[in-house]
C-alpha positions in Angstrom: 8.7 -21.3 -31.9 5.6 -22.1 -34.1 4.4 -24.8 -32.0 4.8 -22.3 -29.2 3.0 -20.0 -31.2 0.3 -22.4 -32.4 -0.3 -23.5 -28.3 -0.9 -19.9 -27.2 -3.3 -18.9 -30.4 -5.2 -22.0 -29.8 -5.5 -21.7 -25.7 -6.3 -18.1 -26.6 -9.2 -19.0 -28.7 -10.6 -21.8 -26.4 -10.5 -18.7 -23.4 -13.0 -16.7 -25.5 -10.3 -14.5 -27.1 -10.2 -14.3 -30.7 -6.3 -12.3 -30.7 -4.4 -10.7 -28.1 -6.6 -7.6 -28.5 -9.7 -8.9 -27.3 -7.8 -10.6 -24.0 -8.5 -8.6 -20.6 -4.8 -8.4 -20.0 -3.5 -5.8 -23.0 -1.0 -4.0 -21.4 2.7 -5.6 -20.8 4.6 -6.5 -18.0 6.7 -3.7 -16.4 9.4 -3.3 -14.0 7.7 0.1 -13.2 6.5 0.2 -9.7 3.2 2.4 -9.1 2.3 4.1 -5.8 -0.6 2.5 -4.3 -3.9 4.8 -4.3 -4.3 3.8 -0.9 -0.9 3.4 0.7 -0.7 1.6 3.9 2.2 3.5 5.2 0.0 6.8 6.2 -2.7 4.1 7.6 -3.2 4.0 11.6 -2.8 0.9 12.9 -6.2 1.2 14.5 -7.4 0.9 10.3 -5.2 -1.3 8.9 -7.6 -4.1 8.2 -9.9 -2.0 7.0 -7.2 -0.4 4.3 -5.1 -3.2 3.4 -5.7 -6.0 0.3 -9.3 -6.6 -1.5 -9.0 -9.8 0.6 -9.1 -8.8 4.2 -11.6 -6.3 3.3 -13.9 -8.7 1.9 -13.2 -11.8 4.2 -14.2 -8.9 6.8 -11.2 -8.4 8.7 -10.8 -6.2 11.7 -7.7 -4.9 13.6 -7.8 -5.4 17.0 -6.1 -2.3 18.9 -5.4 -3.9 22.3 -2.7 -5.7 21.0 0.4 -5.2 19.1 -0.2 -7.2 16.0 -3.4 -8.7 15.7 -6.5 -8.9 13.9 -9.3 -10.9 13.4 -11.8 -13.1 11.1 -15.3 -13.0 12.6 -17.5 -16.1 12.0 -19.3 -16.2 9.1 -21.2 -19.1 7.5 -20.1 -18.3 4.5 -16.4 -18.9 5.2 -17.0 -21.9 6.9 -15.1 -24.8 5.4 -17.3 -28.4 6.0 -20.4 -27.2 6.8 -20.4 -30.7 8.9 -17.6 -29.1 11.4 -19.2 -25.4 11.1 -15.8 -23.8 11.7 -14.0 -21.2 9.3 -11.7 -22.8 6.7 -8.3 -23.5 6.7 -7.9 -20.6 3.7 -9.4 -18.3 5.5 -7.0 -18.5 8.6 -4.1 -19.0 6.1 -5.1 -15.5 4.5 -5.4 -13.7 7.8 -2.1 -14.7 9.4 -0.8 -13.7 6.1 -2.4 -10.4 6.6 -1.5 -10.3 10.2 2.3 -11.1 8.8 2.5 -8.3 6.8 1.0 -5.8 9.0 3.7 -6.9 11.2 6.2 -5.7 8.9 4.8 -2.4 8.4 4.4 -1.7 12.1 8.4 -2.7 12.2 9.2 -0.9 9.4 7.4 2.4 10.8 8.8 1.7 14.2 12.7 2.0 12.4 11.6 4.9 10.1 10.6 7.1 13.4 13.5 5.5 15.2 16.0 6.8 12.7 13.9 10.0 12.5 13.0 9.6 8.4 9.8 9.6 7.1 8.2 6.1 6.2 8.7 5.0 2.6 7.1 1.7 1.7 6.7 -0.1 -1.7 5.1 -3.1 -2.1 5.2 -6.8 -0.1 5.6 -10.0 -1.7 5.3 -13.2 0.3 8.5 -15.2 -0.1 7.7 -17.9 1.9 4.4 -19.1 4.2 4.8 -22.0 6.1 1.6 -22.9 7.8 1.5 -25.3 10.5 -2.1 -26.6 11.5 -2.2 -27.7 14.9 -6.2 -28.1 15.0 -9.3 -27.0 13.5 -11.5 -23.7 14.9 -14.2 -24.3 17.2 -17.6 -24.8 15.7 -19.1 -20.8 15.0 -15.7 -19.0 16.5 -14.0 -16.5 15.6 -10.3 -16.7 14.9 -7.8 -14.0 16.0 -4.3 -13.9 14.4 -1.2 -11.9 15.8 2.0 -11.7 14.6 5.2 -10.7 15.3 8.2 -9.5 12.7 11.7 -11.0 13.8 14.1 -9.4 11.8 14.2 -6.8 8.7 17.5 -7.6 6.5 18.4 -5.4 3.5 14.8 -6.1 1.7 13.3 -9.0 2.9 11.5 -9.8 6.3 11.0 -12.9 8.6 7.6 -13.0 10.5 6.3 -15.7 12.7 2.3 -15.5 13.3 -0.1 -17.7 15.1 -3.6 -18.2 15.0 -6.2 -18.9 18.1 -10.3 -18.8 18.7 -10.2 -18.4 22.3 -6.8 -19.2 24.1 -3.5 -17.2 22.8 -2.0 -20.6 24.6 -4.3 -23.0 22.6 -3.5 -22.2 19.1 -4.7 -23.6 15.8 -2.1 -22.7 13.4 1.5 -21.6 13.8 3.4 -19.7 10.4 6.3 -19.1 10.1 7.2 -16.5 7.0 9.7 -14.1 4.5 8.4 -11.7 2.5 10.4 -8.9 0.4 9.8 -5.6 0.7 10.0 -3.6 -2.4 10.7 0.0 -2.9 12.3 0.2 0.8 15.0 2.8 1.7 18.4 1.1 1.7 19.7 1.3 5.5 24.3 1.2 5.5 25.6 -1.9 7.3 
């Protein structure tokens, strides 16, 4: 235990932090779950890139309405990858299908709340698993659009598939497949 002890004062100092007072993460962990300020449940899903993480919002997202699932990254050139290729990166289409995953979930989860006539109750989303297939890189200045379909909700977690395209839905460049647990949801009987 003092070796333990000795390793966390010393990485703690070498971070700028004299004792655990002065580090920028004071409080504890908690079990306690906290309402988002901003929930996503009461969003449209005309707004949803618009409200969901710090991410999407800053990578500029937008929710495209003429289709079920969808949204996309517009072309910037600051989220292009090797300026060489001047297409987006490969993290930036791995974020918004991870986006476009879990908006999935909340437009399936909404579509069972009204279906069982209960108001919508969501927690929190946690990715369980992403696997990203690349299939090839984004054209040069293009825009990628993401959609995304939810396949199943079972007790609390969720299995998505998602698929990423600049100009063809039938020419893809990335395929995912996903789970992510839901936190916080209502309990439905078997």
């Amino acid at each position: 235990m003092q070796l333990f002890s000795c390793l966390c004062k010393r990485d703690a100092q070498t971070a700028g932090f004299h004792d655990a007072t002065s580090a920028p993460y004071t409080g504890g962990m908690s079990d306690e779950t906290q309402a988002p300020e901003e929930p996503m449940s009461d969003a449209a899903p005309s707004e949803l890139a618009s409200r969901g993480t710090a991410l999407s919002t800053a990578l500029g997202f937008e929710t495209l309405t003429d289709r079920a699932c969808a949204m996309r990254a517009p072309f910037r050139a600051d989220l292009v990858g090797d300026p060489a290729d001047g297409a987006l990166a490969g993290g930036v289409i791995f974020a918004l299908l991870d986006q476009t995953c879990g908006m999935a979930i909340g437009l399936a989860l909404r579509a069972r709340s009204e279906a069982e006539g209960r108001a919508m109750m969501m927690g929190g989303m946690a990715t369980l698993d992403f696997r990203l297939d690349h299939i090839r890189a984004p054209r040069p200045g293009a825009a990628v659009t993401g959609e995304a379909e939810c396949l199943q909700v079972a007790g609390d977690v969720a299995v998505v598939r998602g698929w990423a395209y600049d100009d063809d839905p039938a020419d893809p460049i990335a395929a995912a497949q996903a789970a992510f647990m839901i936190t916080g949801a209502p309990r439905v009987a078997a």
